[in-house]
C-alpha positions in Angstrom: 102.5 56.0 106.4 103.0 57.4 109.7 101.3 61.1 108.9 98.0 59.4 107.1 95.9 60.6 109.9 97.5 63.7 110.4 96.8 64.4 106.6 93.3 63.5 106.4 92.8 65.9 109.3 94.6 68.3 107.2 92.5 67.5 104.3 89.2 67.7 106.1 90.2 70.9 107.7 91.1 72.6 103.8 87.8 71.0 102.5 86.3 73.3 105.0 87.4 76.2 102.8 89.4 78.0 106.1 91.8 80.9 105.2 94.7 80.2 107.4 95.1 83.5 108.1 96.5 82.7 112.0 97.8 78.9 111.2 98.2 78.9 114.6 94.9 77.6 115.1 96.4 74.2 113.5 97.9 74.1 117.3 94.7 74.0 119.2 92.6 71.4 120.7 89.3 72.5 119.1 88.9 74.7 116.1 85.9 77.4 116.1 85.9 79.5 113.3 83.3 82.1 112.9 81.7 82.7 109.4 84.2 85.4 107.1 85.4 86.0 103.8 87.0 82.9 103.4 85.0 80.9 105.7 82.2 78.0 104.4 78.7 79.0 104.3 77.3 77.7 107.5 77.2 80.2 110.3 80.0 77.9 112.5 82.6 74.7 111.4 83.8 72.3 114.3 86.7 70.5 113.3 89.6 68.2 114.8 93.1 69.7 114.5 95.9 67.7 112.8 97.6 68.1 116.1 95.5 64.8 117.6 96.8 63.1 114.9 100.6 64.0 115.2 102.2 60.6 115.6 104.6 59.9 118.5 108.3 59.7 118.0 108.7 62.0 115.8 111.8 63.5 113.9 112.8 66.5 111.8 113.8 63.4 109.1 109.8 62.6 109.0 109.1 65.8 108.5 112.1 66.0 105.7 110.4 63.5 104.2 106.7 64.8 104.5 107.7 67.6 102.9 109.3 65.9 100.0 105.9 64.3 99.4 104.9 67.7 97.4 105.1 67.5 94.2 103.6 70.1 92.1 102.9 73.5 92.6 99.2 73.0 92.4 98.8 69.8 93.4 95.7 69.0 95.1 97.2 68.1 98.7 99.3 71.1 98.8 97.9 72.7 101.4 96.9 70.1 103.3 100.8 68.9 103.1 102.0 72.4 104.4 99.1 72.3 107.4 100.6 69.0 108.4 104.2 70.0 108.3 103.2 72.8 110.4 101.5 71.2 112.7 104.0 68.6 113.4 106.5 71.3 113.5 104.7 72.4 116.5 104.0 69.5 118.0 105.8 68.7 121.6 106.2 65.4 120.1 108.7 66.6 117.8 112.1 65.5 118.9 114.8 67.7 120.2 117.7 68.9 119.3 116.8 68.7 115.3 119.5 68.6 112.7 120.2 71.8 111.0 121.3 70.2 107.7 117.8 68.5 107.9 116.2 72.1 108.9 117.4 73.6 105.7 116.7 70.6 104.0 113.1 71.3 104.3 113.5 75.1 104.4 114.3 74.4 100.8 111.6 72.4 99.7 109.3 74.1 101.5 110.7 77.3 99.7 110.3 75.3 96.5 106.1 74.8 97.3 105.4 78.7 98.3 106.9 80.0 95.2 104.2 81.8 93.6 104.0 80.6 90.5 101.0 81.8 88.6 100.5 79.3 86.8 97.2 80.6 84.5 98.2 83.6 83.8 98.3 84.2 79.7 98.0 86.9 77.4 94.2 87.1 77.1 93.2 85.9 80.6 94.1 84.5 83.8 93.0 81.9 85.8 95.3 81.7 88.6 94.1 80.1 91.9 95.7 83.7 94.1 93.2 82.1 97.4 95.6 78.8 96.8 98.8 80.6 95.9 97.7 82.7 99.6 97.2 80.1 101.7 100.2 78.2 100.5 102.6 81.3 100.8 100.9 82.0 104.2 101.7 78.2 105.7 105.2 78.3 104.0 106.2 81.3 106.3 104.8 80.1 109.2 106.5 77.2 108.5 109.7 79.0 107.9 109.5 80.5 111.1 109.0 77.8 112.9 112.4 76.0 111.6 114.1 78.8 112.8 113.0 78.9 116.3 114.2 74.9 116.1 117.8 75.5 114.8 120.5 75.6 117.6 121.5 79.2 118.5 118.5 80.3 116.4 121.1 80.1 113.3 119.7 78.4 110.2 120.2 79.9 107.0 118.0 79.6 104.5 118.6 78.8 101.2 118.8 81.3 98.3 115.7 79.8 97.1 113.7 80.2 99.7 114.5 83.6 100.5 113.6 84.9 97.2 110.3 82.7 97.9 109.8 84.9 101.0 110.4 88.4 99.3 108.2 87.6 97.1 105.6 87.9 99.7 106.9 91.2 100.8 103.8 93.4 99.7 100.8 93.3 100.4 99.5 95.2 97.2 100.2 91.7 94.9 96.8 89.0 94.7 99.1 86.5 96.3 99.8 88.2 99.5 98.0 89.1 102.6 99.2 91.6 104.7 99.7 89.1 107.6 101.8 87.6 104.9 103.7 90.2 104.1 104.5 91.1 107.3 105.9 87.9 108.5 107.6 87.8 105.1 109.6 91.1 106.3 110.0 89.6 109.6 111.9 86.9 108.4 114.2 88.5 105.9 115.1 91.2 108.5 117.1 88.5 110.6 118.2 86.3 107.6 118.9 88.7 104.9 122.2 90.4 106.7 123.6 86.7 108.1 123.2 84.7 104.7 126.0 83.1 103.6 127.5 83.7 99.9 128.1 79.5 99.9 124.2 78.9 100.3 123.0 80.9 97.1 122.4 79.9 93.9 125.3 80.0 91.5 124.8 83.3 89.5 125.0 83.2 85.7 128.3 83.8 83.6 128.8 87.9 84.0 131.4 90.3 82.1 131.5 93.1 83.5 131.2 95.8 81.0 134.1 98.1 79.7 133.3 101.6 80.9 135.2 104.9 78.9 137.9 106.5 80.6 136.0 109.5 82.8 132.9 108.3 82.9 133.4 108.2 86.6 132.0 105.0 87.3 135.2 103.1 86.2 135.9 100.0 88.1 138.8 99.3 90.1 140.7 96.3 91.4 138.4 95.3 94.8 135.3 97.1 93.9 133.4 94.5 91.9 132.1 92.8 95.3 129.7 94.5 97.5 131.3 94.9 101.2 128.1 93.8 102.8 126.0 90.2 102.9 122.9 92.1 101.8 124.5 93.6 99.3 126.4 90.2 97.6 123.0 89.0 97.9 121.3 91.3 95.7 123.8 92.1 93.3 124.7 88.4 93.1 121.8 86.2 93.9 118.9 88.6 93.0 119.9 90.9 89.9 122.6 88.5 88.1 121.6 84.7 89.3 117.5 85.1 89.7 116.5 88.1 87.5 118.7 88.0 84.9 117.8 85.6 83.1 114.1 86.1 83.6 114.5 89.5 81.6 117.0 88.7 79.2 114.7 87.7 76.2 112.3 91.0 76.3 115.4 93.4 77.1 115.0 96.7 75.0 117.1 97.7 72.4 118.0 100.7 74.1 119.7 99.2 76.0 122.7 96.5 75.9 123.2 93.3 78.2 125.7 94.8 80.1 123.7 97.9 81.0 125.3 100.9 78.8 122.8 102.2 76.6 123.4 101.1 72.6 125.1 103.2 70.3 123.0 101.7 67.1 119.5 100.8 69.1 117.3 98.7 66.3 113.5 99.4 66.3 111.6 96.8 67.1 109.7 94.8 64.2 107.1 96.7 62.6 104.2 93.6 63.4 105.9 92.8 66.9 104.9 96.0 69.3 102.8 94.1 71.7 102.4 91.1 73.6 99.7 90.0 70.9 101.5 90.2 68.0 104.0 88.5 66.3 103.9 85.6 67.8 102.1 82.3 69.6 100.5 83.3 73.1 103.1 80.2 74.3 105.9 82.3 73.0 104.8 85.1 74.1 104.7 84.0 77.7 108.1 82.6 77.6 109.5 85.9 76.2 107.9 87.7 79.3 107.6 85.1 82.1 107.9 88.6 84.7 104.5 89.3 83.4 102.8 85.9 83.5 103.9 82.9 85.2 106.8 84.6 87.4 104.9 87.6 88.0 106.5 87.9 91.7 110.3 88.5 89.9 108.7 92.4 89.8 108.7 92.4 93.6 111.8 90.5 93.6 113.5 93.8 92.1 110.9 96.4 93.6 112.3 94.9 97.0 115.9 94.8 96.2 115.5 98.4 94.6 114.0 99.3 97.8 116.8 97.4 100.1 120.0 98.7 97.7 121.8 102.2 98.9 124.1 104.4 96.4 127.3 102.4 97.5 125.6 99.4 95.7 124.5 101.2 92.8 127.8 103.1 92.4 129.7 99.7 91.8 126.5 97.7 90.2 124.3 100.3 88.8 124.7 98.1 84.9 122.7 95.1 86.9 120.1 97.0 87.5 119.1 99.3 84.3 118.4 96.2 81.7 115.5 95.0 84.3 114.1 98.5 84.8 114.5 99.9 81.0 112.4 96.2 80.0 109.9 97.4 82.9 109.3 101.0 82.1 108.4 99.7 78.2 105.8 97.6 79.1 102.9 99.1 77.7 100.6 97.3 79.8 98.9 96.8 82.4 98.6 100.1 84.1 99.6 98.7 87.6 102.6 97.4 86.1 103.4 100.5 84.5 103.0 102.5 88.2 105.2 99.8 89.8 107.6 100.6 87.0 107.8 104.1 87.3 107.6 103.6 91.3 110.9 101.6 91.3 112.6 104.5 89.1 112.1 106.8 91.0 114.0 105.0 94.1 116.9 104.0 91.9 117.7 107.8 90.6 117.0 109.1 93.6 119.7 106.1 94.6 122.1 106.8 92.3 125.2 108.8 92.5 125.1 112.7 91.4 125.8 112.8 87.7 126.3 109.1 87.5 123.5 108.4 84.8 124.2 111.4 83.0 127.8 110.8 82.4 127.1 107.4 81.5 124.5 108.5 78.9 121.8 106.5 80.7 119.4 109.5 81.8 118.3 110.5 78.2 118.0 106.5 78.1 115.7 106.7 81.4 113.7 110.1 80.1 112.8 108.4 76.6 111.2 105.5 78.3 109.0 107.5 81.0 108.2 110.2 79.3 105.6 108.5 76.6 103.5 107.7 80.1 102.6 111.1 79.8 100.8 110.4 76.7 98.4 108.1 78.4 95.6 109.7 77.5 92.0 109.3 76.4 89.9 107.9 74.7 93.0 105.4 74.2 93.6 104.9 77.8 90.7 105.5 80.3 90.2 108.7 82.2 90.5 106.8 85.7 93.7 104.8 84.5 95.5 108.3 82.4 95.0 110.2 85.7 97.1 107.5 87.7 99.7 107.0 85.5 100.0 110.6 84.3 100.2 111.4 88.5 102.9 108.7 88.9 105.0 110.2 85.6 105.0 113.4 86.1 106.9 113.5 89.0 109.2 111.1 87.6 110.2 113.3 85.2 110.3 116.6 87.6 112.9 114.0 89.4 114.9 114.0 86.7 115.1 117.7 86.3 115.8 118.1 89.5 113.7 120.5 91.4 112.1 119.7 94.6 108.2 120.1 95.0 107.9 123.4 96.9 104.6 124.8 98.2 103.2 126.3 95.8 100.6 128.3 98.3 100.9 132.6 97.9 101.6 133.7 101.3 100.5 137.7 102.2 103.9 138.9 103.1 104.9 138.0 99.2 101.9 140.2 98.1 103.2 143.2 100.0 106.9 142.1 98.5 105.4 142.5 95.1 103.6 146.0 96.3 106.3 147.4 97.8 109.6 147.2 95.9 110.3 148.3 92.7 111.2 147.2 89.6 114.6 147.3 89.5 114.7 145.9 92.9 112.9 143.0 91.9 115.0 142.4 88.7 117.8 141.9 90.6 116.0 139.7 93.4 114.7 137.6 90.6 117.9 137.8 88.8 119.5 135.9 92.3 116.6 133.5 92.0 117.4 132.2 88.5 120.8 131.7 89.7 120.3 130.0 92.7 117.6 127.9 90.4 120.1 127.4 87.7 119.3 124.0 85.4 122.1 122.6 82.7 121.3 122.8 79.4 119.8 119.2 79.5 117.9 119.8 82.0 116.3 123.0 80.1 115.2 120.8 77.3 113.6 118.6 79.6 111.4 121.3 80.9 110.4 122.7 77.8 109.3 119.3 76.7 107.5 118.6 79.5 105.6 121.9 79.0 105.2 121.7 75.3 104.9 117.9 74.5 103.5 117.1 77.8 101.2 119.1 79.2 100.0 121.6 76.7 99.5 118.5 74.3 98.1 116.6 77.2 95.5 119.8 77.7 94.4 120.3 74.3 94.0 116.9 73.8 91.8 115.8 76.6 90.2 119.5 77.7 86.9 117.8 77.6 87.7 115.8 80.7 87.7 118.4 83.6 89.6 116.0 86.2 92.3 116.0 83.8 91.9 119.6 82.9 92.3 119.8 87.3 95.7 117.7 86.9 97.3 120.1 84.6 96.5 122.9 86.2 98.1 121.8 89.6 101.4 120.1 87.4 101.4 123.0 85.2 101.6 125.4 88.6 104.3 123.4 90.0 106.2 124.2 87.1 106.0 127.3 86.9 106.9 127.6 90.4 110.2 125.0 90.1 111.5 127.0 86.8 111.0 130.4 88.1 111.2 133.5 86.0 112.2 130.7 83.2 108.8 129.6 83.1 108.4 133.6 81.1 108.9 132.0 77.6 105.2 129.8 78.2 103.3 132.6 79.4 100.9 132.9 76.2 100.0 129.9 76.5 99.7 129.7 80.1 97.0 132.9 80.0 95.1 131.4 77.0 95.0 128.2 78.8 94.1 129.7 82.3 91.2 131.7 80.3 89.8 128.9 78.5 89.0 127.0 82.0 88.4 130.4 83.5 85.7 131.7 81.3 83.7 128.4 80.4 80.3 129.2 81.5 80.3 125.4 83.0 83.1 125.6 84.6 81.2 125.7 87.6 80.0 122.2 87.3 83.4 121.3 88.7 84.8 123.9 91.3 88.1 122.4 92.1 88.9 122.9 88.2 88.3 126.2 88.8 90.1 126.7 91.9 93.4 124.8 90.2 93.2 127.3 87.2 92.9 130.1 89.7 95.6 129.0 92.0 97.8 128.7 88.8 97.3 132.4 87.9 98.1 133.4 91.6 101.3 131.1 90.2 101.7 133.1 87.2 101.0 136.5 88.5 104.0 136.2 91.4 106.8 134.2 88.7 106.1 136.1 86.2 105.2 139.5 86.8 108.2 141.4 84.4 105.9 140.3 81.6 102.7 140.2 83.1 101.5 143.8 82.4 101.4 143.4 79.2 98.2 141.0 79.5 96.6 143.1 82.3 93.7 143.5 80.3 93.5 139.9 79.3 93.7 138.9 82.8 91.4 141.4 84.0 88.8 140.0 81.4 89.6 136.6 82.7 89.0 137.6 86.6 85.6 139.3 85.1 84.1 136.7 83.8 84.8 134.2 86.2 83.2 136.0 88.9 80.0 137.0 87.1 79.8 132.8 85.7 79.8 132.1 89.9 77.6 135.0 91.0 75.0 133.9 88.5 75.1 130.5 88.8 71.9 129.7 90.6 72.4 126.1 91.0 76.2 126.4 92.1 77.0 122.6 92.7 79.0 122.7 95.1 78.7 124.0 99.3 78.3 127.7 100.0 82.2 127.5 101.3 84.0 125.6 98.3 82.0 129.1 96.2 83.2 132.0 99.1 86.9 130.2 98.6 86.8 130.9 94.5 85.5 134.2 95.0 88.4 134.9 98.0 91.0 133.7 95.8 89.7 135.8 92.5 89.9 138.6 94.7 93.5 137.4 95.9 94.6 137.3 92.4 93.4 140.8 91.4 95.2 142.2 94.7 98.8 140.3 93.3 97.8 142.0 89.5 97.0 145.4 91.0 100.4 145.0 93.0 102.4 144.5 89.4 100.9 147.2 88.0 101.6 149.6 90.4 105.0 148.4 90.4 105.3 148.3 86.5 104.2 152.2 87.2 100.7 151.6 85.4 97.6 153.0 87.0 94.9 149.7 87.0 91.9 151.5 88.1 91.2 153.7 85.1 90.7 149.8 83.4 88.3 149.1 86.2 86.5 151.8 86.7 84.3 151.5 83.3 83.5 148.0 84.3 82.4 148.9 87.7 79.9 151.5 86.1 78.3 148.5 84.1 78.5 145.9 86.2 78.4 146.8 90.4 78.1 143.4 91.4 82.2 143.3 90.0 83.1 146.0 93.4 83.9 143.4 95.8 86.7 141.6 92.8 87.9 145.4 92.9 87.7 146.8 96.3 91.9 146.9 95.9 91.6 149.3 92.9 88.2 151.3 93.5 90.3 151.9 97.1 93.3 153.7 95.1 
């Protein structure tokens, strides 16, 4: 065999446990690698490169046939197969003028070797090799890069295969990607993706499109059926129909139907089968979900084409690409998976035409399957893990509804607004605002939902945990700013809410709790203000308390600043109640006074009203 030196090389070279991270040290005379994270133990390893051993008349038809010495996925001279088709790839003694037929030849199979396949992943554990899976997928696009700087004109096309072997390496966040990976990986699809040809992909599977009712406005017309652009055959084609399809056919949801539409009679699911460890073997299991286990990488597949569709796409193909996300968003577990999920939503409605989902019946479809996220709560789910995925689905959902996250900051000059007009002026300004801020009906019993199923529940179940007491606060606030003077219904529970945080004599264990609570109040107190004199006293009593709790607390845990900030924005929200009242024609400052005489350390909260 004329590459048996240039493999042992390659061998010796692997045993030393070297990362390629820069396979381009494959290419040098000497190799001198300093001790890292993925070198050996000793200090320094001096080793010969396969490059000495690249035998002489070489042809791209040896290297065709190198590469079609690889086996198996995981077989044991992988690597050192891959290191020795790169390095003869770079060799001068390669021949020139290669064949491209034999280029894509080997751009398949070595597309077949870096697919990350992960091979011990199972239901209760996973033993995947990710450092082998890495080094393999790192060599592969090297290697991939390399074939293309041989073609003539610099025009090979890979095959369908192989591309969908190189998104998979697209982001850096997944265990079998590096982020030198990952680059490269998006430096190679950027000059293949929009040149491939629809001849080299894989041959989709059988598709009908579905039958769409009569203005639903996404009916389909003669011509329309085939994306205008390369990249977009290739994702609607190769990726969602020929590649993903099939992957996600087996665990699609019931909500949904194979062509996309969501099902008029949805079946629940069996009563013993609501998990990935019941009702059946872990084998099955695995082959009902192979996204999750073995093919884990068809999840960046679609994060990537989510990411590389535009609403032209989606208007003609949007039925490819709910079945995949629906099956996503009702995985339970793991958390990361869930994020993704809910990540990958939130591009496609942001994608998708006005009104489309909506008309199509999809988007109480899409709110049923995000909105239990926002149930993630302990002791069932971690605190750590229930504040990522509750910061991830919130949003999602305030997507949905379709306001905009605004700053929620008070300025001054909306203080003196408050001070200075009156009421009826500010009836009709706020009248205007509710216009301006209309929401359909649908869109009104989303936001009460979120209020009352999500966050209230969310709060009174998990008050004990102040970071999650924190979160609500500041998604609770952003509410109430979004809706407007709509957010008036939820005001008693908003002020028995704000007092509970506000008056717990530990609440200045954790000052950013504080501050959020106070912050939402400011909120409140500009929003809502036609209502809000009728709980001056309550909010009064709230203020109160919350100074004295931080004036006496000796042991204050956080910096002299983060405790001269509460106080200034106590102070700011007294100003903003003393401006309603005024407004409301009510005189404050006889409900003060008293409380001054008892308590003088409560003048500075005051000044505003001691002043008048």
């Amino acid at each position: 065999m004329i590459f048996e030196q240039l493999l042992e090389a390659a061998r010796k070279l692997d045993d030393a446990n070297l990362l390629p991270d820069i396979p381009e040290l494959l290419s040098q005379g000497q190799l001198a690698a300093e001790r890292g994270p993925f070198a050996a133990k000793s200090s320094c390893v001096v080793l010969t490169t396969p490059v000495t051993a690249v035998p002489d008349g070489l042809s791209i038809d040896h290297i065709r046939s190198l590469a079609a010495d690889i086996n198996t996925q995981d077989g044991p001279d992988t690597t050192a197969v891959l290191s020795a088709v790169y390095a003869a790839l770079r060799s001068s003694k390669l021949g020139t003028k290669p064949d491209r037929v034999a280029l894509e030849d080997v751009a398949l199979q070595i597309g077949q070797v870096m697919e990350p396949i992960c091979s011990g992943a199972t239901f209760d554990e996973d033993s995947t090799d990710y450092a082998s899976l890495s080094r393999n997928g790192l060599l592969g696009l090297h290697i991939l890069a390399s074939l293309s700087t041989l073609a003539p004109r610099g025009d090979l096309v890979l095959p369908t295969k192989t591309l969908l072997s190189v998104i998979a390496f697209t982001y850096s966040s997944d265990p079998w990607t590096t982020s030198s990976s990952s680059e490269l990986a998006q430096s190679l699809l950027s000059g293949h993706i929009a040149n491939i040809s629809p001849t080299q992909a894989v041959e989709p599977a059988p598709f009908v499109a579905p039958r769409l009712l009569r203005g639903s406005g996404a009916e389909r017309h003669p011509g329309e059926n085939t994306p205008s652009t390369g990249q977009g055959r290739f994702i609607a084609e190769d990726v969602l129909t020929g590649f993903l399809r099939p992957l996600f056919a087996k665990a699609r949801p019931t909500t949904v139907t194979v062509s996309g539409r969501p099902a008029a009679f949805p079946e629940p699911p069996p009563r013993y089968a609501q998990g990935d460890g019941f009702g059946g073997r872990e084998d099955d299991i695995t082959a009902l979900k192979p996204w999750k286990y073995a093919r884990r990488y068809a999840v960046t597949v679609f994060q990537w084409a989510m990411e590389n569709s535009d609403t032209d796409l989606l208007q003609q193909q949007w039925h490819l690409y709910t079945p995949i996300l629906l099956t996503l968003l009702d995985e339970p577990q793991p958390a990361s998976l869930k994020l993704r999920s809910i990540s990958i939503f939130r591009n496609f409605w942001r994608l998708c035409p006005e009104g489309l989902l909506s008309r199509t019946g999809l988007a109480d479809v899409f709110e049923q399957a995000v909105f239990p996220t926002v149930l993630s709560l302990p002791s069932l789910t971690p605190e750590a893990d229930s504040l990522t995925l509750l910061s991830a689905a919130y949003p999602a959902l305030f997507d949905m509804v379709g306001f905009e996250e605004s700053d929620p900051s008070l300025s001054e000059n909306e203080v003196g607004y408050i001070r200075s007009e009156g009421t009826n002026d500010m009836a009709v300004n706020d009248k205007h605002k509710l216009q301006t801020r209309g929401f359909t009906e649908a869109q009104r019993k989303l936001l009460d939902k979120i209020v009352r199923e999500g966050v209230m529940v969310g709060y009174h179940h998990a008050k004990d945990h102040i970071r999650l007491v924190d979160f609500f606060c500041q998604t609770l606030r952003r509410l109430v700013d979004g809706m407007g003077i709509l957010s008036v219904k939820y005001l008693k529970d908003i002020i028995s809410m704000i007092s509970e945080i506000l008056v717990n004599p530990f609440g200045t264990k954790y000052p950013p709790a504080l501050l959020s609570a106070i912050f939402l109040l400011q909120s409140v107190l500009q929003t809502c203000w036609p209502r809000v004199p009728h709980y001056c006293n309550e909010i009064i009593k709230i203020t109160m308390v919350a100074w004295l709790n931080i004036e006496d607390d000796d042991d204050f845990s956080s910096s002299k600043s983060t405790k001269t900030e509460l106080k200034q924005q106590l102070i700011k929200a007294v100003d903003m109640l003393s401006a309603v009242t005024e407004a409301a024609k009510l005189d404050m400052s006889d409900r003060v006074r008293p409380l001054l005489a008892k308590e003088p350390q409560l003048r500075p909260l005051f000044t505003c009203c001691e002043a008048k």
